[in-house]
Legacy VTK file of the C-alpha trace (Angstrom):
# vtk DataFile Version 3.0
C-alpha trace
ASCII
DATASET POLYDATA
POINTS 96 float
25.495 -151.970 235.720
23.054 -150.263 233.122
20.656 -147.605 234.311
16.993 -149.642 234.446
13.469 -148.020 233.842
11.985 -149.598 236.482
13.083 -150.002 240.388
12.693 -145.901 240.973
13.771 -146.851 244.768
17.540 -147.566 243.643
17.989 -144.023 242.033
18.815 -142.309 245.176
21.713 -143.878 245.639
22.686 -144.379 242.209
23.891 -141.508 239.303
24.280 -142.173 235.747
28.005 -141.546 234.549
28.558 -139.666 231.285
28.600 -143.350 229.840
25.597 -144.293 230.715
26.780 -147.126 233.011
25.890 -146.183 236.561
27.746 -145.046 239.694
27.429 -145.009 243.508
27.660 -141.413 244.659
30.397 -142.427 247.330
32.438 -143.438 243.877
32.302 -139.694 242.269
34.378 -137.806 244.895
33.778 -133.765 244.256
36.468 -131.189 245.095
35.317 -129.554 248.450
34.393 -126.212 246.286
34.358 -123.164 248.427
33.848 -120.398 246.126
32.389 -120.260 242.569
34.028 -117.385 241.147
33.853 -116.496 237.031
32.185 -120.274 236.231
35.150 -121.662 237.713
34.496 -123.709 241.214
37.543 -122.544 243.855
38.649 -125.319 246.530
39.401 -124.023 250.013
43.217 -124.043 249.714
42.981 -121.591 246.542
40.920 -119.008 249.027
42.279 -120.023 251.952
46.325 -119.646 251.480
46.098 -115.887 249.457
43.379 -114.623 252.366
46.007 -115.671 255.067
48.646 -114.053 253.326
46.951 -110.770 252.469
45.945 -110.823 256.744
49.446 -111.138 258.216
50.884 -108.446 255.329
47.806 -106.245 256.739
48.775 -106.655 260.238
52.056 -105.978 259.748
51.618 -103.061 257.737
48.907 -101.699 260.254
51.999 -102.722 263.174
54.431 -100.921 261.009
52.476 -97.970 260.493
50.986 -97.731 264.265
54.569 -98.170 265.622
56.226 -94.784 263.296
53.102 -92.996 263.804
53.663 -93.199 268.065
57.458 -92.293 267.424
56.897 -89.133 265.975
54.304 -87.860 268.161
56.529 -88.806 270.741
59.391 -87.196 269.134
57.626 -84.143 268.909
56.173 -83.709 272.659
59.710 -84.327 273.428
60.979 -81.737 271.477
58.281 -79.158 272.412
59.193 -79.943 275.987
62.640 -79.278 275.470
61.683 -75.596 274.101
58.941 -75.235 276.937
61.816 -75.998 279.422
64.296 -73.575 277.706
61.663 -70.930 277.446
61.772 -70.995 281.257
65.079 -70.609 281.562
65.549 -67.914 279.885
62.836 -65.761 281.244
64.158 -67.052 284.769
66.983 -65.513 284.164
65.507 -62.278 282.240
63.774 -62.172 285.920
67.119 -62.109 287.969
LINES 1 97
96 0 1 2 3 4 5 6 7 8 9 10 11 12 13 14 15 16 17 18 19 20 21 22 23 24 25 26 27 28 29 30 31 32 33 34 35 36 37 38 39 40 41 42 43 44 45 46 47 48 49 50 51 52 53 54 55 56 57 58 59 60 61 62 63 64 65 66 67 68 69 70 71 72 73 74 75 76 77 78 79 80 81 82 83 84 85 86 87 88 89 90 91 92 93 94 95
């Protein structure tokens, strides 16, 4: 089908091709583009997958870090209850 001068009504469903023949927009079927990064148009998968990725390394990180963080303070309030608890004793028994 050649693009016509006349019948303005059937352009809106109709776009010319880079051949000038002429196709219906449900024919050209676009990548779902998410991004446009650089000039270059970025589908959903390309963002998507390295985002997830990047989140669960983050969370484990932030898990790992949390988690040796609360061992040493507990580590040392244990420790400076053992020499609270030995500084007793030995004054107890400076007392006796």
């Amino acid at each position: 089908m050649r693009l016509q001068s006349h019948g303005a009504a059937c352009f809106s469903q109709f776009i010319p091709a880079c051949d000038g023949n002429v196709r219906k927009r449900s024919e050209t079927v676009q990548p779902v583009s998410f991004f446009r990064v650089g000039g270059r148009t970025m589908d959903l998968l390309t963002v998507a997958i390295p985002t997830l990725v990047a989140l669960f390394a983050g969370l484990a990180a932030g898990y790992w870090m949390r988690k040796s963080i609360a061992e040493s303070k507990i580590s040392s309030a244990e420790e400076a209850a053992r020499q609270i608890v030995d500084n007793a004793k030995i004054e107890a028994e400076a007392r006796q």
